[in-house]
C-alpha positions, 0 to 999 in steps of 0.5 A, a space after each residue: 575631661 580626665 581632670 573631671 574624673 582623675 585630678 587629685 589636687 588638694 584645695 583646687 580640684 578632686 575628680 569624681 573617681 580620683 583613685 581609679 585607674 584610667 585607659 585612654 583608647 583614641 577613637 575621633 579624628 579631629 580633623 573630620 567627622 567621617 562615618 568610619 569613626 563609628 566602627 571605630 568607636 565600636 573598636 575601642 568598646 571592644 578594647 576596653 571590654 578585652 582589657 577588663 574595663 569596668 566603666 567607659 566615659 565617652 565625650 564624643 557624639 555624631 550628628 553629622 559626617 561629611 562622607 555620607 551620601 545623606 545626612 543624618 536625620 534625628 530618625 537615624 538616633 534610634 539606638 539601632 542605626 548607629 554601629 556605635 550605638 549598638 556597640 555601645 549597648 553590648 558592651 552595656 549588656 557585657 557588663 560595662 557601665 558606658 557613660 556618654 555625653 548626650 551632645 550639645 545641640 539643644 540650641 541648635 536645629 539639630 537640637 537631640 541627642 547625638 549617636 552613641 547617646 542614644 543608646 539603649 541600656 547606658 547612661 547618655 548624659 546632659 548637662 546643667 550648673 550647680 543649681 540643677 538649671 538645663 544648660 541651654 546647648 545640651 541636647 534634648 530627648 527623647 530618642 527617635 523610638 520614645 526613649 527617655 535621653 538623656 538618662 541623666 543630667 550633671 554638672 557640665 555648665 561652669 565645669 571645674 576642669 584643668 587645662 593644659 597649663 594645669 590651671 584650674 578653669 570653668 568650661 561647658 558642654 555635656 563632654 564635662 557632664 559625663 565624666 562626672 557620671 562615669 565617676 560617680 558610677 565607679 566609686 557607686 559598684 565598688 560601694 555597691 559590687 553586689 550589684 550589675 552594670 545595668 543595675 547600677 546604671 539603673 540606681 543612678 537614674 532612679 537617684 535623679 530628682 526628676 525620675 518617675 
């Protein structure tokens, strides 16, 4: 994911934002997926806002817990059940542009967006190939309360990335999708710093070829 947005090797791969500076605040346990994970996501928002944070790429999202008394239902993906998903439209609101994977559900019964994609006021992100075709998994919107989601789409079928031998390799899902965003939008606001975060969010949505 950090490739997508960091790597600089001539001839092999360029990033979407190779000469920013990255910060890396661990929120998954990867062994599980349980409901504490959200306050921690909420955690590391308020990290990266303390620290100055200009633009957060979070390649995670939340269907499914294994703790929970009841299972999530598409109805919980209304950008306020979730602390996650509120966490992430204040730091939004705070001036950060968040970028998030919408999630990989689209053939799946789940099917939707994942929490915190369905945020209000960021960037969930799909993902498609090189020739703008929907990848079959990215999950679909809208949100449960009839917001558009994903906001946008980019490239996160056939996804340039370096894996840990450093090896140049293809890979798919919209964890690759929103790095390139969130890249995009960096390089957009230093371009642009006249312009907010959530304008700047904004002039990215309104930049896709399906905004109406």
């Amino acid at each position: 994911v950090t490739s997508i947005m960091a790597a600089e090797i001539d001839g092999e791969l360029i990033g979407s934002a190779p000469k920013a500076n990255y910060y890396f605040i661990r929120s998954e346990n990867p062994w599980s997926e349980q409901w504490i994970e959200e306050d921690f996501w909420a955690e590391a928002a308020e990290i990266a806002d303390s620290i100055g944070a200009d633009v957060i790429n979070s390649s995670l999202g939340y269907t499914t817990f294994s703790n929970l008394p009841t299972p999530l239902t598409y109805a919980d993906c209304d950008g306020e059940s979730s602390i996650a998903s509120r966490a992430a439209s204040i730091a939004a609101q705070k001036g950060i542009i968040v970028s998030i994977s919408a999630g990989n559900s689209g053939d799946s019964p789940w099917h939707f967006v994942a929490r915190p994609a369905d945020a209000k006021d960021i960037l969930a992100v799909g993902a498609v190939n090189k020739d703008t075709i929907p990848a079959p998994f990215t999950s679909a919107g809208p949100s449960y309360d009839e917001r558009i989601k994903p906001d946008v789409a980019s490239i996160g079928w056939f996804s340039a990335h370096l894996a840990q031998d450093d090896s140049v390799y293809l890979g798919h899902g919209t964890s690759y999708a929103s790095p390139v965003i969130a890249g995009l939008a960096a390089c957009l606001w230093q371009a642009l710093p006249q312009y907010d975060a959530l304008e700047i969010m904004q002039i990215i949505r309104e930049a896709s070829h399906q905004f109406h």
